[in-house]
TINUSE-444979 format. One record per atom (N, C-alpha, C): residue in one letter; residue number from 1; atom name; z, y, x. Coordinates in nm, 2 decimals, m for minus. Each point is the difference from the previous one (the first is absolute). Example, Ala and Ser with C-alpha at 12.3 -4.5 7.8 and 13.67 -1.06 7.14 Angstrom:
BEGIN
   type   seq   atom        Z        Y        X
      A     1      N     0.78    m0.57     1.32
      A     1     CA     0.00     0.12    m0.09
      A     1      C     0.00     0.12     0.09
      S     2      N    m0.07     0.11    m0.04
      S     2     CA     0.00     0.11     0.09
      S     2      C     0.08     0.11    m0.08
***
This chain:
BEGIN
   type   seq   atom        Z        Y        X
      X     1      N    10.09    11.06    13.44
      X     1     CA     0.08    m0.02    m0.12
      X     1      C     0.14     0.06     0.02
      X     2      N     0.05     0.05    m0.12
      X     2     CA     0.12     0.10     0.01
      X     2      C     0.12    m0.10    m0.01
      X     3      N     0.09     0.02     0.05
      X     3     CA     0.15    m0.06    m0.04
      X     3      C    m0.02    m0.08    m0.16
      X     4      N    m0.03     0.15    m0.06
      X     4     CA     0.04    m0.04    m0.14
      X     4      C    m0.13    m0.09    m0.07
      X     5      N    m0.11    m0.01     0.07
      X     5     CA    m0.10    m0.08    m0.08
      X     5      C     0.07    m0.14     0.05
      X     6      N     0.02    m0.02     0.15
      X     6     CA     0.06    m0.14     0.03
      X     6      C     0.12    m0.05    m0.13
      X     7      N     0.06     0.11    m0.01
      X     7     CA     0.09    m0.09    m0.06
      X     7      C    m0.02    m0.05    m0.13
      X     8      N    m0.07     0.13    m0.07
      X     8     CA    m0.13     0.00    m0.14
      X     8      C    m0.04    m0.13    m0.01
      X     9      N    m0.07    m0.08     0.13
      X     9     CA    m0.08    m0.09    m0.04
      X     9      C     0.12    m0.12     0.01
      X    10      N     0.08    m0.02     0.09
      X    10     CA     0.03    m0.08     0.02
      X    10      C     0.13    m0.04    m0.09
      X    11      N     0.06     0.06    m0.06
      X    11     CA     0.08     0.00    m0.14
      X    11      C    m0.05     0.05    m0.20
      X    12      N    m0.07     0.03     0.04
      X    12     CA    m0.09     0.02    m0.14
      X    12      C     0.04    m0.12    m0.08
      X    13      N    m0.05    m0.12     0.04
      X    13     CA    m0.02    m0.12    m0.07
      X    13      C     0.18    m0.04    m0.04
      X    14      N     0.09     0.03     0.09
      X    14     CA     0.10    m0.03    m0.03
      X    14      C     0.06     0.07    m0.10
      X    15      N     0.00     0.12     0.04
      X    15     CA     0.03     0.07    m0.16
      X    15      C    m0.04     0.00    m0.09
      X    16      N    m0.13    m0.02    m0.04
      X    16     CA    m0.06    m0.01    m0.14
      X    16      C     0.10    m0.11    m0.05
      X    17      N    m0.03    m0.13     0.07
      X    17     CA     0.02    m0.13    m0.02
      X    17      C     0.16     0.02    m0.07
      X    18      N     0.08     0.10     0.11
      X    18     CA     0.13     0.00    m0.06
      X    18      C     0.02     0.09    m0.16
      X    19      N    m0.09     0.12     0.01
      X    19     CA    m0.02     0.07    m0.14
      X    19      C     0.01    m0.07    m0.11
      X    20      N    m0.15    m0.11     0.05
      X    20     CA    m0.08    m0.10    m0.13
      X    20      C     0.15    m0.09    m0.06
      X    21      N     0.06    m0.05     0.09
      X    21     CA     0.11    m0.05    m0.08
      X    21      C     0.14     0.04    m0.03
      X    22      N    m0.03     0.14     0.03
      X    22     CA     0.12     0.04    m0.02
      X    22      C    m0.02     0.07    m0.16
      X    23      N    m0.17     0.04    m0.03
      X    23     CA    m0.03     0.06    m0.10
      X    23      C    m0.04    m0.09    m0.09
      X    24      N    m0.08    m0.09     0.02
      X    24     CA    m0.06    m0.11    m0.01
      X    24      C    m0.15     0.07    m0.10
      X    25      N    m0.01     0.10     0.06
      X    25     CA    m0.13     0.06    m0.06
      X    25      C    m0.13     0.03     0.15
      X    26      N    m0.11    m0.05     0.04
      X    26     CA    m0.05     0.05     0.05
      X    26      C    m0.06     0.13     0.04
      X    27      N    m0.05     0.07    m0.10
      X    27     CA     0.01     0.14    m0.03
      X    27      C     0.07     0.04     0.05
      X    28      N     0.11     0.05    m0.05
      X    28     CA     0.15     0.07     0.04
      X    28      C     0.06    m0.06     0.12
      X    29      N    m0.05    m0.10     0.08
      X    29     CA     0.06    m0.05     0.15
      X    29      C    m0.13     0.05     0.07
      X    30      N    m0.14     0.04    m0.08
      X    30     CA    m0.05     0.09     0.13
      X    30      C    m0.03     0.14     0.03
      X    31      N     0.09     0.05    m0.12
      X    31     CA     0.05     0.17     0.02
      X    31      C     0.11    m0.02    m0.02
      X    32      N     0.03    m0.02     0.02
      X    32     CA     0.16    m0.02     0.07
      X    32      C     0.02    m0.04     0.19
      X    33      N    m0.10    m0.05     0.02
      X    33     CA     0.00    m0.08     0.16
      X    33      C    m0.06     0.16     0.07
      X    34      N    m0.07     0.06    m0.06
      X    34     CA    m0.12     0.12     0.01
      X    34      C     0.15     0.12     0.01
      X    35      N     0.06     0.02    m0.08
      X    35     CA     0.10     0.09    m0.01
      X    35      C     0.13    m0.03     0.09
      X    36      N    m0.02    m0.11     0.06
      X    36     CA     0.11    m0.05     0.09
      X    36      C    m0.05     0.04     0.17
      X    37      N    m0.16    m0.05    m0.01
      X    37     CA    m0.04     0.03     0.15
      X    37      C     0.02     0.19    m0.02
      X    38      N    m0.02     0.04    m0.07
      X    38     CA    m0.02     0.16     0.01
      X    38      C     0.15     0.03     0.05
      X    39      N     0.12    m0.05    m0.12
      X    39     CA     0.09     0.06     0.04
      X    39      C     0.07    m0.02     0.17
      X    40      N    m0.08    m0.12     0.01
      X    40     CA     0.06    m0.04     0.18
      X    40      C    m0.05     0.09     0.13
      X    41      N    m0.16     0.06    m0.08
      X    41     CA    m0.07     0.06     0.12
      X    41      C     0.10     0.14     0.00
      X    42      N     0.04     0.06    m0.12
      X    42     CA     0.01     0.12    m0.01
      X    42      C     0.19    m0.04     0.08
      X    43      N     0.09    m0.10     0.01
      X    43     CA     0.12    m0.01     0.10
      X    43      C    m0.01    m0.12     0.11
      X    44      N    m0.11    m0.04     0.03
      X    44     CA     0.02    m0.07     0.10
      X    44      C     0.07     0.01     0.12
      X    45      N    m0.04     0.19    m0.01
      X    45     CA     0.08     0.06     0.16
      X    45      C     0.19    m0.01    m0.01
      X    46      N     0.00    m0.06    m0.15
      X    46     CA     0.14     0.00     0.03
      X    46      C     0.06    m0.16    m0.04
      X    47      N    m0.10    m0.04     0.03
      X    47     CA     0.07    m0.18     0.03
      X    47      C     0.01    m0.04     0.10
      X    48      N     0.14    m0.08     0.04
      X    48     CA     0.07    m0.01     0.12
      X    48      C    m0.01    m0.08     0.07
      X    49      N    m0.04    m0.10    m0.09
      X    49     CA    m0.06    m0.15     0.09
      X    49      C     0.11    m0.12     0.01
      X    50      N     0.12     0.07    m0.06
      X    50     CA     0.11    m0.10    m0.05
      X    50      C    m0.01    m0.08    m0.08
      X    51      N    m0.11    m0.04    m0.06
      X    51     CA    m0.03    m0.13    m0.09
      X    51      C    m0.16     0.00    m0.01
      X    52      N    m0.03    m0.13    m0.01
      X    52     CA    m0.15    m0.06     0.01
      X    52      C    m0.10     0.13    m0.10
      X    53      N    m0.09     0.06     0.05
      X    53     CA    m0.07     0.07    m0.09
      X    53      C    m0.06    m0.07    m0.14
      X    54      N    m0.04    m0.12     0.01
      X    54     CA    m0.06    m0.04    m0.16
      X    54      C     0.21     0.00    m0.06
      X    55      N     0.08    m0.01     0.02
      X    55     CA     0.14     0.04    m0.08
      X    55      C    m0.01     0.13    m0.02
      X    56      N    m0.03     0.06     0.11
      X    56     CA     0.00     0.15    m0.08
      X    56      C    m0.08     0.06    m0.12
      X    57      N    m0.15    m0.05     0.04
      X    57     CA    m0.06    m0.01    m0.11
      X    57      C    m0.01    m0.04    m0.12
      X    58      N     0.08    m0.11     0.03
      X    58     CA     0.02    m0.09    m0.19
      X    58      C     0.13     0.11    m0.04
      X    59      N     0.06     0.05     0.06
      X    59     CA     0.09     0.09    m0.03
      X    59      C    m0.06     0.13    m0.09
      X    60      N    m0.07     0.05     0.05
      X    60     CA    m0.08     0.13    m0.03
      X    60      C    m0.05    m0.07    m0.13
      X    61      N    m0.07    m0.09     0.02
      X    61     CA    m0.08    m0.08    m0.14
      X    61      C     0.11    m0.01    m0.12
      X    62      N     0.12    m0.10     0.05
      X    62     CA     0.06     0.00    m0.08
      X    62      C     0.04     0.13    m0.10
      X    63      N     0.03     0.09     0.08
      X    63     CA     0.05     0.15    m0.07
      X    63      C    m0.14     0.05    m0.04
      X    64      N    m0.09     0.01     0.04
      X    64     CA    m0.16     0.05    m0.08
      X    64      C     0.03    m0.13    m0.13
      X    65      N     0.01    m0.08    m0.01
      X    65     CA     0.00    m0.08    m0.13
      X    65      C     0.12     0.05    m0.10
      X    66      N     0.11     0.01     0.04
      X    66     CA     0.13     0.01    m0.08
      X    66      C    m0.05     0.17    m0.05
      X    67      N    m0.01     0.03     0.06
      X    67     CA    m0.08     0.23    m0.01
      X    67      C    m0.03    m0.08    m0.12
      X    68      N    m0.15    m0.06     0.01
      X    68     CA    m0.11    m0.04    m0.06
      X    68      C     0.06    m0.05    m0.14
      X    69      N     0.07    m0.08     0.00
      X    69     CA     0.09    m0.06    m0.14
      X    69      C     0.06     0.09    m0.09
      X    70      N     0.05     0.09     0.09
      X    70     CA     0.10     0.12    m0.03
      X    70      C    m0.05     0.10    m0.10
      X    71      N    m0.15     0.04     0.06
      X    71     CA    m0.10     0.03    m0.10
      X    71      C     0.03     0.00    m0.10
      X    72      N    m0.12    m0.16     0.00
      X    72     CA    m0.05     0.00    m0.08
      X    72      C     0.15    m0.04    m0.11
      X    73      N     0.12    m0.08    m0.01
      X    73     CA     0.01     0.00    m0.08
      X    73      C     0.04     0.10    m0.07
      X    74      N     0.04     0.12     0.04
      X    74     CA    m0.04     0.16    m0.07
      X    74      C    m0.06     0.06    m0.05
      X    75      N    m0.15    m0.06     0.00
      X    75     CA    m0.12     0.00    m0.07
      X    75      C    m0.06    m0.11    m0.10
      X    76      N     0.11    m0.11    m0.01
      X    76     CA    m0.05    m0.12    m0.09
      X    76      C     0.03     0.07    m0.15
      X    77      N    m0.06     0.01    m0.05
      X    77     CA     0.05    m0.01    m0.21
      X    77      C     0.02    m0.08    m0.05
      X    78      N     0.07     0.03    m0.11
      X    78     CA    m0.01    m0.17    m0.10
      X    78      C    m0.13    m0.03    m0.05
      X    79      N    m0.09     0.10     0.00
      X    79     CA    m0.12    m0.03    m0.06
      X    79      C    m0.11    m0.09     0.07
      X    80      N     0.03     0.02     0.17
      X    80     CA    m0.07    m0.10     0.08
      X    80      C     0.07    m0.13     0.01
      X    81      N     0.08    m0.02    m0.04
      X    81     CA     0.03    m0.17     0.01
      X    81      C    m0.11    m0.06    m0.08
      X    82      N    m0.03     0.03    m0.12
      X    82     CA    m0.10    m0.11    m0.04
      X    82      C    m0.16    m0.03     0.08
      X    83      N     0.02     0.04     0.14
      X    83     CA    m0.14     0.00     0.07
      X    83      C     0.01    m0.03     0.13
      X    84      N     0.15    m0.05     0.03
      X    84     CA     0.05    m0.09     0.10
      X    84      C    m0.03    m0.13    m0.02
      X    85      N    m0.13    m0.04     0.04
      X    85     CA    m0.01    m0.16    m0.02
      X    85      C     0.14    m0.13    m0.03
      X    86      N     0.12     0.02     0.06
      X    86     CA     0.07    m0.14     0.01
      X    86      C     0.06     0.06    m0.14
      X    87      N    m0.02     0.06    m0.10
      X    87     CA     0.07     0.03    m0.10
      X    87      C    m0.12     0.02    m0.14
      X    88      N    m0.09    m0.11     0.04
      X    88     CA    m0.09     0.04    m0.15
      X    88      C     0.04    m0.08    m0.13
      X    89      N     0.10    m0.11     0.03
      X    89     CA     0.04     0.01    m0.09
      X    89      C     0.12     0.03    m0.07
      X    90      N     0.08     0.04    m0.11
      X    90     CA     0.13     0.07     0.00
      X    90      C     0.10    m0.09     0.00
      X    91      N    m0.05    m0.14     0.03
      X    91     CA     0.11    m0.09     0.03
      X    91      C     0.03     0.03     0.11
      X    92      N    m0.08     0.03     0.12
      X    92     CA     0.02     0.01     0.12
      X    92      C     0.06     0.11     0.03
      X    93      N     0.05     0.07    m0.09
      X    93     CA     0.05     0.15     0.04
      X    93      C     0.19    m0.01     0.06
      X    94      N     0.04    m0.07     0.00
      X    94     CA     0.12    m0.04    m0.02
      X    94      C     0.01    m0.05     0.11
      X    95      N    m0.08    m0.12     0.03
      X    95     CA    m0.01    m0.07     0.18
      X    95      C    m0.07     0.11     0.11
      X    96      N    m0.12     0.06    m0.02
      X    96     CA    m0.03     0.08     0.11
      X    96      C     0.13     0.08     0.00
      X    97      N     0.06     0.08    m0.11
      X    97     CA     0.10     0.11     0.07
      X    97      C     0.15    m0.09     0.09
      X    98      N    m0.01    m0.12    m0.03
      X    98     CA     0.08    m0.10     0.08
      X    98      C    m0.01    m0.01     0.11
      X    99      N    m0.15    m0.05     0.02
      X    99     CA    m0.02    m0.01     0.17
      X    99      C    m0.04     0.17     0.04
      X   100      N     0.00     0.09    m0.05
      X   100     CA    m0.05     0.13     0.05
      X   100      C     0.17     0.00     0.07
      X   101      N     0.06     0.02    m0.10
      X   101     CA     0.15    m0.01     0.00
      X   101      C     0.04    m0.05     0.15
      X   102      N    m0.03    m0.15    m0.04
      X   102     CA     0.04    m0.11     0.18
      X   102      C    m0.01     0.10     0.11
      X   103      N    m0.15    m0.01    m0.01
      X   103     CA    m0.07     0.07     0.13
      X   103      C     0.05     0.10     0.04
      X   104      N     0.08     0.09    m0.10
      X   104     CA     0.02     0.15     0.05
      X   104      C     0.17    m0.02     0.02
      X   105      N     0.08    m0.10    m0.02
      X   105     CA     0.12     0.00     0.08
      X   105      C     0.02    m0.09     0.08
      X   106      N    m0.11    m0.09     0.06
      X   106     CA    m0.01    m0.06     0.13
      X   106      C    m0.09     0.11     0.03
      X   107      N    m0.06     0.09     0.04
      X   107     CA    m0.04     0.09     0.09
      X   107      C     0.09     0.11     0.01
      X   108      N     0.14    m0.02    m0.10
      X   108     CA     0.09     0.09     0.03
      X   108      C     0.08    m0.02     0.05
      X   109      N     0.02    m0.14     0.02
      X   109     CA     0.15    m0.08     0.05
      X   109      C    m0.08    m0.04     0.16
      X   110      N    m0.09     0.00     0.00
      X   110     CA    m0.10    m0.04     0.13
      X   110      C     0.07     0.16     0.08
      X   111      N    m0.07     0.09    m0.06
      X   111     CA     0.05     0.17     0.09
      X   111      C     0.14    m0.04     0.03
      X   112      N     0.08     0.00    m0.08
      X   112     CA     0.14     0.00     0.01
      X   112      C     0.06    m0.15     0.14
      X   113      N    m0.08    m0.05     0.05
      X   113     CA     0.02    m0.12     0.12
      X   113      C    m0.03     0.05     0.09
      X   114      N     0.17     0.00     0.09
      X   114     CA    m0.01     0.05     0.16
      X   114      C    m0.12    m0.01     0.06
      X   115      N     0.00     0.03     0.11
      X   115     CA    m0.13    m0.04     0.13
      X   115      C     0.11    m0.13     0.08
      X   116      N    m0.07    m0.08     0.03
      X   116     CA    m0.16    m0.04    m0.01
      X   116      C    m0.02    m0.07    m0.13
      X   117      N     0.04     0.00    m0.11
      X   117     CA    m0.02    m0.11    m0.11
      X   117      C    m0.09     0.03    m0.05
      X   118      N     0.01     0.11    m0.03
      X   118     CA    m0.11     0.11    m0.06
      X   118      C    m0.12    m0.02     0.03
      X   119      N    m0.01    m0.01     0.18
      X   119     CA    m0.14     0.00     0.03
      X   119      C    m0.03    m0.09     0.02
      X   120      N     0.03    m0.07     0.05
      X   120     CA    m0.01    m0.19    m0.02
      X   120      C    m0.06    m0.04    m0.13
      X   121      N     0.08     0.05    m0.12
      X   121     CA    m0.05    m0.06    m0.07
      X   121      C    m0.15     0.05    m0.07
      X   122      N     0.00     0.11     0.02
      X   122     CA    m0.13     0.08    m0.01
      X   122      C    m0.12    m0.03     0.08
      X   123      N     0.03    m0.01     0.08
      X   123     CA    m0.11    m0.07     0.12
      X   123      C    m0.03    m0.15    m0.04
      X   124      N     0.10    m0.04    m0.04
      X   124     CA    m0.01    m0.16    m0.02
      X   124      C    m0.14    m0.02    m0.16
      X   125      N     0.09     0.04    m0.12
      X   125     CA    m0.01     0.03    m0.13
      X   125      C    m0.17     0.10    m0.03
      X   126      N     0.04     0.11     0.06
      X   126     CA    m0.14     0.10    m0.04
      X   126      C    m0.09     0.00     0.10
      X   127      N     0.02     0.00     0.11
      X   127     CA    m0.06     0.02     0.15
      X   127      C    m0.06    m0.19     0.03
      X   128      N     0.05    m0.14    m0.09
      X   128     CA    m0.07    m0.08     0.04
      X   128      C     0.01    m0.02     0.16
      X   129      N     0.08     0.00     0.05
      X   129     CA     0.00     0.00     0.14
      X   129      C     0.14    m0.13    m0.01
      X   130      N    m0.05    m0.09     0.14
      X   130     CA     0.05    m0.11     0.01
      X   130      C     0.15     0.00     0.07
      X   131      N     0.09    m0.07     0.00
      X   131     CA     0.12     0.00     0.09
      X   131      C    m0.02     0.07     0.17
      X   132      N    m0.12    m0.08     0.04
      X   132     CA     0.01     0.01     0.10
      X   132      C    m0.08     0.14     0.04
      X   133      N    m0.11     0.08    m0.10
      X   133     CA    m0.03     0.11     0.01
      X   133      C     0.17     0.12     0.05
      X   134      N     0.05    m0.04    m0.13
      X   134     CA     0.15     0.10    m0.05
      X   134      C     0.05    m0.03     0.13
      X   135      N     0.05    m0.14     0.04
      X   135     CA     0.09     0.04     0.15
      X   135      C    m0.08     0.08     0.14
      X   136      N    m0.13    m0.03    m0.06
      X   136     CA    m0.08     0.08     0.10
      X   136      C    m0.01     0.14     0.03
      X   137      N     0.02     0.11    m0.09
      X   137     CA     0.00     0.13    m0.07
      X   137      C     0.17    m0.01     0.06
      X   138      N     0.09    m0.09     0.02
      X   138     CA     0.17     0.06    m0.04
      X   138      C     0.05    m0.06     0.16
      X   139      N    m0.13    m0.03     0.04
      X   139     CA     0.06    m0.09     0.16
      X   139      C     0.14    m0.09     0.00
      X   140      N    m0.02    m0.12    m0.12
      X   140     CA     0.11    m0.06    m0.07
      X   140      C    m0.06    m0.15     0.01
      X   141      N     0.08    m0.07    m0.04
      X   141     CA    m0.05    m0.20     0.03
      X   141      C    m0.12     0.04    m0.15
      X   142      N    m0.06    m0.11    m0.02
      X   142     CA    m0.01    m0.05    m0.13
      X   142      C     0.05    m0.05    m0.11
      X   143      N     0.11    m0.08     0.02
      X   143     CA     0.12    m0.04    m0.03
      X   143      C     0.07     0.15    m0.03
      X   144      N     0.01     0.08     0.04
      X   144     CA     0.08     0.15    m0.07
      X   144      C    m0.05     0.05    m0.08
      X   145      N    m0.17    m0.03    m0.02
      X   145     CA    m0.08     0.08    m0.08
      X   145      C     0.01    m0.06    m0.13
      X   146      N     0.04    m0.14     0.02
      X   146     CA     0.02    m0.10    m0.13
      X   146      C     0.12     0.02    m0.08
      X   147      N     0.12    m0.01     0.09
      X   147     CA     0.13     0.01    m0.01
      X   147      C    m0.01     0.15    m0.14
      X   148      N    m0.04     0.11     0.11
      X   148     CA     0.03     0.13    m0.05
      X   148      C    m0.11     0.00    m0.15
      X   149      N    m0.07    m0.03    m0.02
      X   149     CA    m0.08     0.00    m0.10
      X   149      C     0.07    m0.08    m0.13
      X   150      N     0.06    m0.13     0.06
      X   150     CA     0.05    m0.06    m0.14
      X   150      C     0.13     0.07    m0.01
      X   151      N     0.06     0.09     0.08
      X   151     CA     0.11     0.06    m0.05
      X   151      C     0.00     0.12    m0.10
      X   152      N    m0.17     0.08     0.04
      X   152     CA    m0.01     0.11    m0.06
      X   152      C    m0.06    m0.05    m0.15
      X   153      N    m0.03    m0.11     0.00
      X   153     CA    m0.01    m0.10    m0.16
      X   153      C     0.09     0.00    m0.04
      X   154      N     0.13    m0.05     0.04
      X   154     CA     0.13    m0.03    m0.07
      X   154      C     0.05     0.15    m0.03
      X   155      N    m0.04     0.07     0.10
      X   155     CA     0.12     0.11    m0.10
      X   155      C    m0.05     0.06    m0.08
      X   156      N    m0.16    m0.01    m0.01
      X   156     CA    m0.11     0.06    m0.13
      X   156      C     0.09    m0.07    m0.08
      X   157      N    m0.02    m0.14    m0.04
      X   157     CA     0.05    m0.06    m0.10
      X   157      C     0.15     0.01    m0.02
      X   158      N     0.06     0.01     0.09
      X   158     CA     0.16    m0.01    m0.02
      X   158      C    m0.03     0.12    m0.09
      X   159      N    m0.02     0.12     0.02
      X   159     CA     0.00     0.14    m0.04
      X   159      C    m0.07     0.01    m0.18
      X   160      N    m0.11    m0.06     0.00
      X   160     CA    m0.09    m0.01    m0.11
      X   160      C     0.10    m0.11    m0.11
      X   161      N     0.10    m0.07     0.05
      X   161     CA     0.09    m0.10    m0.09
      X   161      C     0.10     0.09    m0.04
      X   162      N     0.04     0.10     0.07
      X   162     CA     0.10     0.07     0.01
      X   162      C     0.02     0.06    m0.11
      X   163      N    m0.16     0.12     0.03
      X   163     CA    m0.04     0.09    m0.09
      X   163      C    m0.03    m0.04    m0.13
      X   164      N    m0.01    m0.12    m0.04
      X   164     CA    m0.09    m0.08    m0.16
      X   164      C     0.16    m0.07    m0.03
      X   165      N     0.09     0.00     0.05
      X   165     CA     0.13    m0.05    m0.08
      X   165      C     0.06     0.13    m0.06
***
């Protein structure tokens, strides 16, 4: 077995898992996990080993998703909104673009948070991974994993109150 199948098998599950809720579509978290292992095989030879490899890889994932977003919304019309399920009815047209809205300035105000907030809370949040996982990956207490995480909440929110006044 190759380097890269070990690692293939033995983080697979964690990325998807982190895709699936980062996307919250199964589909699109399993070509997206598929397009993340490819992009790792093709620079592995240039990862340094300065952070836990499943970080690196939710890394790569993360940017194969944001790409991925980037897309499509360049290819969305107004003519396909009516065939986006959360919007069949035209009352709901006003609240989906609300929480589309949420979601896309907490994943912008999320990018915009130093290290380690950033990944902390990504690991915590999309990645489903426990306190004691995160201090495990950052060679940090548990207690730091906690700490840092409700901090990278407050300044989401500080930031998101900020922005809406």
């Amino acid at each position: 077995m190759t380097e890269f199948e070990r690692i293939y098998q033995t983080y697979f599950k964690d990325v998807y898992l982190y895709l699936r809720r980062l996307s919250g579509n199964e589909t699109l978290a399993e070509e997206i996990t598929s397009e993340t292992f490819f992009k790792a095989l093709q620079s592995l030879s240039t990862f340094r080993g300065e952070c836990d490899i499943r970080v690196w890889l939710c890394q790569i994932a993360k940017n194969c998703y944001f790409s991925h977003m980037k897309r499509q919304q360049r290819y969305t019309e107004m003519e396909d909104i009516d065939t986006m399920p959360e919007m069949a009815a035209s009352e709901d047209i006003e609240s989906w673009f609300e929480k589309e809205s949420d979601a896309m300035q907490i994943h912008s105000l999320l990018h915009q948070l130093p290290e380690p907030y950033k990944e902390v809370f990504m690991l915590r949040v999309f990645g489903e991974l426990s306190f004691r996982q995160i201090a495990g990956i950052f060679g940090k207490t548990e207690n730091w994993a906690c700490v840092t995480y409700h901090r990278a909440r407050k300044k989401i929110l500080e930031k998101m109150e900020a922005d809406n006044e």
